[in-house]
PDB file of N, CA, C and O in Angstrom:
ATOM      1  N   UNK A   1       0.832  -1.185   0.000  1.00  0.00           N
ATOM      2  CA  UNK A   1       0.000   0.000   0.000  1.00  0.00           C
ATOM      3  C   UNK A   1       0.873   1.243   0.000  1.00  0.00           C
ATOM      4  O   UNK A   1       1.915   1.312   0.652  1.00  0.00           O
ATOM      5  N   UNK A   2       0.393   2.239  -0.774  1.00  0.00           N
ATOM      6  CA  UNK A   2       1.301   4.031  -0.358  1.00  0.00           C
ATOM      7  C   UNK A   2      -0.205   4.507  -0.034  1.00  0.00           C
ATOM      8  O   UNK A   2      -1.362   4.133  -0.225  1.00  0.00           O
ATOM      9  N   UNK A   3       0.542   5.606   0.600  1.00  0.00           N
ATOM     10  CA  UNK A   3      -0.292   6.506   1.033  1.00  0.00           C
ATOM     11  C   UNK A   3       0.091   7.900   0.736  1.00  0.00           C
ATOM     12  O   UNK A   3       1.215   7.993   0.244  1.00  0.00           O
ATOM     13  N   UNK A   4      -0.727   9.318   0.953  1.00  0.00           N
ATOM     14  CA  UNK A   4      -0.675  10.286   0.690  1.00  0.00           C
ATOM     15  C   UNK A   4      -1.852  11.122   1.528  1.00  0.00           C
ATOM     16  O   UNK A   4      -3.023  10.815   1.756  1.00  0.00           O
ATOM     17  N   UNK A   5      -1.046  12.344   1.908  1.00  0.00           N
ATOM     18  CA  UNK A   5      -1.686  13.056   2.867  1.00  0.00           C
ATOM     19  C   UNK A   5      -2.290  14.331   2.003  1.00  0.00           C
ATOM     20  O   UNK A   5      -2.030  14.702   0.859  1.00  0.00           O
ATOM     21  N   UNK A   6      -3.148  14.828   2.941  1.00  0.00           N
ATOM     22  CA  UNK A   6      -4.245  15.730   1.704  1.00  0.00           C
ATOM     23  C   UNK A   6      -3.006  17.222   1.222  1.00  0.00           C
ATOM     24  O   UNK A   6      -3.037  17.916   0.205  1.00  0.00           O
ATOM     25  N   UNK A   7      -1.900  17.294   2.564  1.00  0.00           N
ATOM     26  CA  UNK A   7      -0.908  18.586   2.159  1.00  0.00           C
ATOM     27  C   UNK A   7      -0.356  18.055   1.022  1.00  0.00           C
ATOM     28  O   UNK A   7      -0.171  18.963   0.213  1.00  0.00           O
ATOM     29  N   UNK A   8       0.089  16.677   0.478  1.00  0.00           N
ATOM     30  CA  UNK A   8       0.630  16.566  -0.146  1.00  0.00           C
ATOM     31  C   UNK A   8       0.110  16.664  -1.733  1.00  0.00           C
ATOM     32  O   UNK A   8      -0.804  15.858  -1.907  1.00  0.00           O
ATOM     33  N   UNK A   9       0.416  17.385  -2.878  1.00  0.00           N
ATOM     34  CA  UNK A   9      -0.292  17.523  -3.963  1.00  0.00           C
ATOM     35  C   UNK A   9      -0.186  16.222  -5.058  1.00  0.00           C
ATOM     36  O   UNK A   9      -0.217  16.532  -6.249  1.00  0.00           O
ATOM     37  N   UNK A  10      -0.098  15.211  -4.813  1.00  0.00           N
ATOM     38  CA  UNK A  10      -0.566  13.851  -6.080  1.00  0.00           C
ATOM     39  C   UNK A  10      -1.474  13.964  -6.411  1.00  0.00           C
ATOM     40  O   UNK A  10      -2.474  14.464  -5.896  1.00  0.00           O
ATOM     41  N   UNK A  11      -1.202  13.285  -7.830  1.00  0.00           N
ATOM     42  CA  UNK A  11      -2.615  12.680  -8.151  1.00  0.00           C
ATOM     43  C   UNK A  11      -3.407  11.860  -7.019  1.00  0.00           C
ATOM     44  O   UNK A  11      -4.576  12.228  -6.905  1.00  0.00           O
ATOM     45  N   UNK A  12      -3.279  11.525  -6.740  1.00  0.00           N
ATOM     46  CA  UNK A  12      -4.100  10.487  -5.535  1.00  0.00           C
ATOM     47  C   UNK A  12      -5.143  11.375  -4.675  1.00  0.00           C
ATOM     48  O   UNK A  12      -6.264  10.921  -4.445  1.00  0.00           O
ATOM     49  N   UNK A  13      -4.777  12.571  -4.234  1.00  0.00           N
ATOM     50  CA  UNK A  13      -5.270  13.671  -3.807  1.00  0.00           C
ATOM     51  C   UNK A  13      -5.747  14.662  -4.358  1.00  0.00           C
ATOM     52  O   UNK A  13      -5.837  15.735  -3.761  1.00  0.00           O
ATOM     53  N   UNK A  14      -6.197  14.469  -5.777  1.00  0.00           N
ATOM     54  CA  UNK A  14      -6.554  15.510  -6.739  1.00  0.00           C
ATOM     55  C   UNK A  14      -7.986  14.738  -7.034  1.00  0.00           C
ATOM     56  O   UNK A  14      -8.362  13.580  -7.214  1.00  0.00           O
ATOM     57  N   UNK A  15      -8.545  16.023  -6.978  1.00  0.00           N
ATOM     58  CA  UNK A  15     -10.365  16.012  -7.393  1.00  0.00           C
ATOM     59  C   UNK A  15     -10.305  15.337  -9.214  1.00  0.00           C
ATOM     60  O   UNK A  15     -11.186  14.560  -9.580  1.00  0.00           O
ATOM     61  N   UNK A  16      -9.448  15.665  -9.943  1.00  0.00           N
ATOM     62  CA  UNK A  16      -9.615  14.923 -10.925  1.00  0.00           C
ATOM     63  C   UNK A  16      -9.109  14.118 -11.413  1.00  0.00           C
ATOM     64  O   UNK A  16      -8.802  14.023 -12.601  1.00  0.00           O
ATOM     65  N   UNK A  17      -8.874  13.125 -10.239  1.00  0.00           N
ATOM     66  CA  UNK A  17      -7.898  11.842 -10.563  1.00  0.00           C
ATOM     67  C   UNK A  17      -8.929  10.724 -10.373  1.00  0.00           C
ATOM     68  O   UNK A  17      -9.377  10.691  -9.227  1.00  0.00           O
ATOM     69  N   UNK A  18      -9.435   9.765 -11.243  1.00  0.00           N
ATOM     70  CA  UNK A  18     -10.229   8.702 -11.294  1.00  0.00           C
ATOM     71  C   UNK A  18     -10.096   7.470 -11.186  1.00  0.00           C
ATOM     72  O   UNK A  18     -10.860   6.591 -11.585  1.00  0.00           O
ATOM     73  N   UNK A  19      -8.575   7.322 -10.339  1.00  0.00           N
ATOM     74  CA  UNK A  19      -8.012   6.331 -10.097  1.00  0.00           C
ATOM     75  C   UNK A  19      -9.117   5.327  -8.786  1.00  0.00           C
ATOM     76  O   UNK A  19     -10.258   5.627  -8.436  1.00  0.00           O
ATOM     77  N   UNK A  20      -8.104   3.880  -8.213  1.00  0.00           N
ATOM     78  CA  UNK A  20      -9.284   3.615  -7.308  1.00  0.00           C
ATOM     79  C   UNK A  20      -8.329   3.608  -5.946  1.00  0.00           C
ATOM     80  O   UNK A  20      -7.344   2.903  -5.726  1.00  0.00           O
ATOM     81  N   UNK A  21      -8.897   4.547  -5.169  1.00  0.00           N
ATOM     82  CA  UNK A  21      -8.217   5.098  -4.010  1.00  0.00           C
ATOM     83  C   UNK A  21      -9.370   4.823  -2.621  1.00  0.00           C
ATOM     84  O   UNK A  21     -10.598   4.852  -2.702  1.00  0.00           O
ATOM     85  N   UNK A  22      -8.754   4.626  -1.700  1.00  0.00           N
ATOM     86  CA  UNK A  22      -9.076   4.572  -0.555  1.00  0.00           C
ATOM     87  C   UNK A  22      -8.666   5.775   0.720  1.00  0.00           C
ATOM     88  O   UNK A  22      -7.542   6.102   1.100  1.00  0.00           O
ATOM     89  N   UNK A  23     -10.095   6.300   1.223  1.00  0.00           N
ATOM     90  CA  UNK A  23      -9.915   7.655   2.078  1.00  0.00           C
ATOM     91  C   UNK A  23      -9.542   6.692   3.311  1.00  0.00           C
ATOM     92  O   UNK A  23      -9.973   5.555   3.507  1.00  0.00           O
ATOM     93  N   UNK A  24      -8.857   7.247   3.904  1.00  0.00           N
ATOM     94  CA  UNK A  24      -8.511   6.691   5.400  1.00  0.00           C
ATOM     95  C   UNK A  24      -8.976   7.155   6.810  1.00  0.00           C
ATOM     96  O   UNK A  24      -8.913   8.295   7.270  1.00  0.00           O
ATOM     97  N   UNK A  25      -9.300   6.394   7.205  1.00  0.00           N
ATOM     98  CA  UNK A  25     -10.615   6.911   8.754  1.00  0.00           C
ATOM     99  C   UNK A  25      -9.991   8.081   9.671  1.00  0.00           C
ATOM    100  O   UNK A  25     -10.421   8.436  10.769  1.00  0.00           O
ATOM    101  N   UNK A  26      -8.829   8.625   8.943  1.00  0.00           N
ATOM    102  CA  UNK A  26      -8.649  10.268   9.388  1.00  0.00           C
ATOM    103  C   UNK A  26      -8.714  11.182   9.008  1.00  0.00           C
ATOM    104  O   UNK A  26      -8.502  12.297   9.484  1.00  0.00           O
ATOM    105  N   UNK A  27      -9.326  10.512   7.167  1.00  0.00           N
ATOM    106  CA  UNK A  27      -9.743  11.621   6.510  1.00  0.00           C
ATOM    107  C   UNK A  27      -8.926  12.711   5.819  1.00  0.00           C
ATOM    108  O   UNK A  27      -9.277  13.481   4.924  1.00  0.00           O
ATOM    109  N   UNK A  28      -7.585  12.576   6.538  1.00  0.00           N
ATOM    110  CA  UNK A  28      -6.262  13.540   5.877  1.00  0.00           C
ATOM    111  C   UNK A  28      -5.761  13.087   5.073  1.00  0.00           C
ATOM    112  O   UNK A  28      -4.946  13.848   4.550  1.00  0.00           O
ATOM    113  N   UNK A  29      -5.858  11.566   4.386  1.00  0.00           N
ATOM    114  CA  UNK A  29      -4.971  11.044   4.002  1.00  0.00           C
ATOM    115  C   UNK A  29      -5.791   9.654   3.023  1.00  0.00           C
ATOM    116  O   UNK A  29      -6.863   9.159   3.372  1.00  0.00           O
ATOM    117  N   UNK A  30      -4.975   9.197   1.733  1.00  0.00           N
ATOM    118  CA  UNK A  30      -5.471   8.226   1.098  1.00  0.00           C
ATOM    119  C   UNK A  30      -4.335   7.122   0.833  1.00  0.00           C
ATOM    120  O   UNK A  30      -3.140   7.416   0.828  1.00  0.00           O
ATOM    121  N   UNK A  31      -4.844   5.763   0.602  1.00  0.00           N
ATOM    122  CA  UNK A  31      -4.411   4.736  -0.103  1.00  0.00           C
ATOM    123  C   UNK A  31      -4.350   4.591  -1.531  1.00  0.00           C
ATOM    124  O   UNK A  31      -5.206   5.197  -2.175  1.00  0.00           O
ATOM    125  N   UNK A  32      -3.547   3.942  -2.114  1.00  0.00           N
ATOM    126  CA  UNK A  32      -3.646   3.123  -2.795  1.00  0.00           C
ATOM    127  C   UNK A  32      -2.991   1.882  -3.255  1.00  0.00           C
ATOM    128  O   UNK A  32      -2.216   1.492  -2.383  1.00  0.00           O
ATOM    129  N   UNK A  33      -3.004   1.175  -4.206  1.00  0.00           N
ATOM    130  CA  UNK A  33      -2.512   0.153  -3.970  1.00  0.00           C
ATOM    131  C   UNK A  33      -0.951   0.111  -3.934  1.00  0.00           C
ATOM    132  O   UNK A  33      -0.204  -0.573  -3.235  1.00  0.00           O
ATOM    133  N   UNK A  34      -0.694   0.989  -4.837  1.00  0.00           N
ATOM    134  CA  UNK A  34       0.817   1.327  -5.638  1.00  0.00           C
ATOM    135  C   UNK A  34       0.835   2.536  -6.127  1.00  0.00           C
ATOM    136  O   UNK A  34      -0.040   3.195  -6.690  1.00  0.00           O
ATOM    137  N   UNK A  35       2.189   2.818  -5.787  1.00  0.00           N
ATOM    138  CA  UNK A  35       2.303   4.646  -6.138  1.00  0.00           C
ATOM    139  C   UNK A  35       2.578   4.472  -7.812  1.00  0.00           C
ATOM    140  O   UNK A  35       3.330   5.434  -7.967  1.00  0.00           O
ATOM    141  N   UNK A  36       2.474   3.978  -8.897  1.00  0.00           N
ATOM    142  CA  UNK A  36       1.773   3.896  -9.813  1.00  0.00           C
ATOM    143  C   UNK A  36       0.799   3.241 -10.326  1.00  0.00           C
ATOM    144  O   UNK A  36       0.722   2.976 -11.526  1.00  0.00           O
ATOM    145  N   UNK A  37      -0.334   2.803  -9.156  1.00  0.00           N
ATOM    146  CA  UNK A  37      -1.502   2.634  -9.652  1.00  0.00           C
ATOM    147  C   UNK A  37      -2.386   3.558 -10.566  1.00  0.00           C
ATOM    148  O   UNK A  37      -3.220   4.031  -9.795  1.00  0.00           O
ATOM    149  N   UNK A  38      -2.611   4.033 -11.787  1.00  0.00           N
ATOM    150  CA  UNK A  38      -3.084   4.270 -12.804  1.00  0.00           C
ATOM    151  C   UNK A  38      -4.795   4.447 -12.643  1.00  0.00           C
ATOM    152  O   UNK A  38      -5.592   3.554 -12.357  1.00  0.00           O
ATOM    153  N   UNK A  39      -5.119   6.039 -12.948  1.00  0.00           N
ATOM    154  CA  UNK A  39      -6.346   6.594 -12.977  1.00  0.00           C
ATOM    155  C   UNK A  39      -6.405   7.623 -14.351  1.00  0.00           C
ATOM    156  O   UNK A  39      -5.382   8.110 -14.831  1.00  0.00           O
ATOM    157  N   UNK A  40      -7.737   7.862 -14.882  1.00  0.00           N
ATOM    158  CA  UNK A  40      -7.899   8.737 -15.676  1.00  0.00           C
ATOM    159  C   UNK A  40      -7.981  10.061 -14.907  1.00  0.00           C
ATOM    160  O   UNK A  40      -8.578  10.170 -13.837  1.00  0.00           O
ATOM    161  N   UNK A  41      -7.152  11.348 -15.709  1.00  0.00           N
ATOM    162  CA  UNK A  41      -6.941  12.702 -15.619  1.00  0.00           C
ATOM    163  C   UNK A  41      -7.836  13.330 -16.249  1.00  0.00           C
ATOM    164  O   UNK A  41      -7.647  13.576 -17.440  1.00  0.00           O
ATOM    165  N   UNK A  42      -8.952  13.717 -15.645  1.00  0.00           N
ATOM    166  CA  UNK A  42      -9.735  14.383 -15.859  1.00  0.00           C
ATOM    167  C   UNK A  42      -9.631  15.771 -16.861  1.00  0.00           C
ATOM    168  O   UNK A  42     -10.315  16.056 -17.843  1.00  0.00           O
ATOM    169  N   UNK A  43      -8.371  16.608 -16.148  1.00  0.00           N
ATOM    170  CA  UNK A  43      -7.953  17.736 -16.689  1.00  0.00           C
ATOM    171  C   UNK A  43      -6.780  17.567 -17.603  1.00  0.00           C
ATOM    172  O   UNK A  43      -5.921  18.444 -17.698  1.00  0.00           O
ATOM    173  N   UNK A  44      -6.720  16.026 -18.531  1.00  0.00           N
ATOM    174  CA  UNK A  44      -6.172  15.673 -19.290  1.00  0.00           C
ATOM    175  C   UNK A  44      -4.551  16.370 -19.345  1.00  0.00           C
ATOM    176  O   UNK A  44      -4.091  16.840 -20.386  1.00  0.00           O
ATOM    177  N   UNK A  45      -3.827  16.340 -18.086  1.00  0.00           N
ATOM    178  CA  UNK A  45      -2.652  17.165 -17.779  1.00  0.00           C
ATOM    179  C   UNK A  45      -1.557  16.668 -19.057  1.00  0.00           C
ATOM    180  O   UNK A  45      -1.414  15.463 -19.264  1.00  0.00           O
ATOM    181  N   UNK A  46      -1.015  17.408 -19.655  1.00  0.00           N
ATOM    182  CA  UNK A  46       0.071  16.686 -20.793  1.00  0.00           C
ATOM    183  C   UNK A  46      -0.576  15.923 -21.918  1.00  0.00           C
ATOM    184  O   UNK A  46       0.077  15.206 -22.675  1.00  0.00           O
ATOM    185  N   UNK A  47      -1.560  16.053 -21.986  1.00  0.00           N
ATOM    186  CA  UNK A  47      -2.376  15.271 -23.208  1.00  0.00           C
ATOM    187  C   UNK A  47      -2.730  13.828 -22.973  1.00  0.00           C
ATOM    188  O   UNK A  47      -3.206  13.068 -23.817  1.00  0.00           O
ATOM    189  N   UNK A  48      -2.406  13.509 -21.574  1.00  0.00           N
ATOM    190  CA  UNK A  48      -2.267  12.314 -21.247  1.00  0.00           C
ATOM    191  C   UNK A  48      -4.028  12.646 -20.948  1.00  0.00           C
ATOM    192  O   UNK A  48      -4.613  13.728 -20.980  1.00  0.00           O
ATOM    193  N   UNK A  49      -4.547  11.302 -20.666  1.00  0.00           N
ATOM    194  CA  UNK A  49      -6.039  10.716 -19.754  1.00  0.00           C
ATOM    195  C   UNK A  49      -5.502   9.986 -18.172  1.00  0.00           C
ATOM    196  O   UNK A  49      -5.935  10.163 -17.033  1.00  0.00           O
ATOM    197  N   UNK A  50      -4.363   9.099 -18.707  1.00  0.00           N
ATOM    198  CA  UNK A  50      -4.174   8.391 -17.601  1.00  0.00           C
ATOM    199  C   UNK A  50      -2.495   8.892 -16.920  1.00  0.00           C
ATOM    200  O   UNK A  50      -1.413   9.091 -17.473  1.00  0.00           O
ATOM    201  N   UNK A  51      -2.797   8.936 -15.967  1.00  0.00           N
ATOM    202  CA  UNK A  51      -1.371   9.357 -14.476  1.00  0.00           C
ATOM    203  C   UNK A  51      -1.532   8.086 -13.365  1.00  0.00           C
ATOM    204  O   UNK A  51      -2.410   7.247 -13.160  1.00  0.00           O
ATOM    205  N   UNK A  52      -0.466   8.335 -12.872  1.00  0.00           N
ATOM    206  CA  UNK A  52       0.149   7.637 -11.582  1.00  0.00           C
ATOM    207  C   UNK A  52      -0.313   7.641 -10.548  1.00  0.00           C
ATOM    208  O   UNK A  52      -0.315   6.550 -11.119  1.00  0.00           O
ATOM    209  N   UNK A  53      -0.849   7.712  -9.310  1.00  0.00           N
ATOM    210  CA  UNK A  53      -1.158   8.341  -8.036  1.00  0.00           C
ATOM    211  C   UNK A  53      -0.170   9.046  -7.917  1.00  0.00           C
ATOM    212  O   UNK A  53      -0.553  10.177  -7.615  1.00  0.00           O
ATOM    213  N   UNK A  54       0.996   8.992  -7.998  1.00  0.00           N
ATOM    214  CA  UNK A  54       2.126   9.922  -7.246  1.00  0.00           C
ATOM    215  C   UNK A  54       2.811  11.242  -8.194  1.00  0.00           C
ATOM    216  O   UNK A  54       3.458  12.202  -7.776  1.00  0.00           O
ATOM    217  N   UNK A  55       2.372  10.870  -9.764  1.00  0.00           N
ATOM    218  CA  UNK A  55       2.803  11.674 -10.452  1.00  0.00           C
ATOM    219  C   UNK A  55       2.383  13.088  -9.681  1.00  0.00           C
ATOM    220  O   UNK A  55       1.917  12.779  -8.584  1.00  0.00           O
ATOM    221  N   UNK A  56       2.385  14.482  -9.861  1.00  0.00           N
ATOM    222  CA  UNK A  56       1.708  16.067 -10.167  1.00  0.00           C
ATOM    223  C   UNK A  56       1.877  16.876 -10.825  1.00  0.00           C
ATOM    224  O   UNK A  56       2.774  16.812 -11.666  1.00  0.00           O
ATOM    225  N   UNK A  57       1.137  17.877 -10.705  1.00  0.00           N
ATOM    226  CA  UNK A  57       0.981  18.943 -11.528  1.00  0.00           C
ATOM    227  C   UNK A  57       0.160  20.235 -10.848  1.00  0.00           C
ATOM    228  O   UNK A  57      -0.456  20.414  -9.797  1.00  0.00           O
ATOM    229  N   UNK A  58       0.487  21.027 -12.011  1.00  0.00           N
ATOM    230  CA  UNK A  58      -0.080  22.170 -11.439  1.00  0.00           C
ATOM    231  C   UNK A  58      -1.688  22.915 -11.358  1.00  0.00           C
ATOM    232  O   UNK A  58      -2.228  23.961 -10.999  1.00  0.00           O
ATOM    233  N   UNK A  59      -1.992  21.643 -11.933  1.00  0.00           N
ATOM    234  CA  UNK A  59      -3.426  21.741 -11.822  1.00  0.00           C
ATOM    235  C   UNK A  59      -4.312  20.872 -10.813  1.00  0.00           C
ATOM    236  O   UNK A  59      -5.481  20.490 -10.867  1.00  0.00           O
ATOM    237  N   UNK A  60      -3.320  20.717  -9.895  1.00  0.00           N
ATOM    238  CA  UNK A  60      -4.332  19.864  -8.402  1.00  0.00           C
ATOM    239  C   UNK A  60      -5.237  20.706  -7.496  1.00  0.00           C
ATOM    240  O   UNK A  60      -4.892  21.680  -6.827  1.00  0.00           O
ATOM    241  N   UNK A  61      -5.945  20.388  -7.552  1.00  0.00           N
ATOM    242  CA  UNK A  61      -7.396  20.566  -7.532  1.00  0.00           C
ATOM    243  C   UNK A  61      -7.362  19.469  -5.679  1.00  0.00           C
ATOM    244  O   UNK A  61      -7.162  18.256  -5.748  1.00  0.00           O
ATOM    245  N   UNK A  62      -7.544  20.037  -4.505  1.00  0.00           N
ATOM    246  CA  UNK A  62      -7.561  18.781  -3.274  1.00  0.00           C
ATOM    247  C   UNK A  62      -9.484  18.028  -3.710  1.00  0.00           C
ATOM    248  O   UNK A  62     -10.424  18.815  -3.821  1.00  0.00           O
ATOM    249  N   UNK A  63      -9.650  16.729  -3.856  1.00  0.00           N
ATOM    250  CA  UNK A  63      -9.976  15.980  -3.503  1.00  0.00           C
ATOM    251  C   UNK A  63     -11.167  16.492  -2.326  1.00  0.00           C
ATOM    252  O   UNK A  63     -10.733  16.790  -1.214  1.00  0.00           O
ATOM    253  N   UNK A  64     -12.340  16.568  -2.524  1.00  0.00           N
ATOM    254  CA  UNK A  64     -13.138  16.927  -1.486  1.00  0.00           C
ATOM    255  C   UNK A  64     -13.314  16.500  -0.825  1.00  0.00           C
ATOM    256  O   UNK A  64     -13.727  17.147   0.138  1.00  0.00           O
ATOM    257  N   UNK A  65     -13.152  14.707  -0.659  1.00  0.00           N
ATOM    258  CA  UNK A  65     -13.630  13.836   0.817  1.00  0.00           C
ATOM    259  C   UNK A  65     -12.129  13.970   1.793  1.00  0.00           C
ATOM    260  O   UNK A  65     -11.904  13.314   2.811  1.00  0.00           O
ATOM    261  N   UNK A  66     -11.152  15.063   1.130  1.00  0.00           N
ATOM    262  CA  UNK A  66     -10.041  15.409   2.253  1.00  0.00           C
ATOM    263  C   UNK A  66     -10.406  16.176   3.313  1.00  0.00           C
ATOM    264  O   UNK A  66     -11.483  16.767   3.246  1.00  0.00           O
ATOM    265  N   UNK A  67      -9.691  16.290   4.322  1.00  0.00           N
ATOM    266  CA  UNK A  67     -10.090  17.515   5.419  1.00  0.00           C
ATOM    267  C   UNK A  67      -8.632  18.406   5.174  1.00  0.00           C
ATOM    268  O   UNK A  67      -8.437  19.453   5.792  1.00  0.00           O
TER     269      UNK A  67
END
């Protein structure tokens, strides 16, 4: 498992990352399986659809079920 905290800006933590992530019962912070587990990019960053959890950019957007 990696994880990522909501300060931290990944994909994993970005409102338009469509990867499959898990919020963690503190709410600051998410799972996933692998820090390149693979989601579609909403805001199609680089022409790409699909990113990393860990990749970023400057278009992160926090994830609303973060605190």
């Amino acid at each position: 498992m990696w994880s990522a905290t909501s300060r931290e800006k990944f994909c994993a933590t970005c409102a338009n990352w469509g990867g499959n992530r898990k919020l963690r019962s503190d709410s600051r912070s998410v799972e996933v399986e692998h820090c390149d587990s693979k989601g579609e990019c909403y805001q199609k960053v680089g022409g790409s659809t699909t990113r990393s959890a860990c990749n970023k950019c400057d278009k992160h957007s926090k994830w609303a079920a973060l605190k």
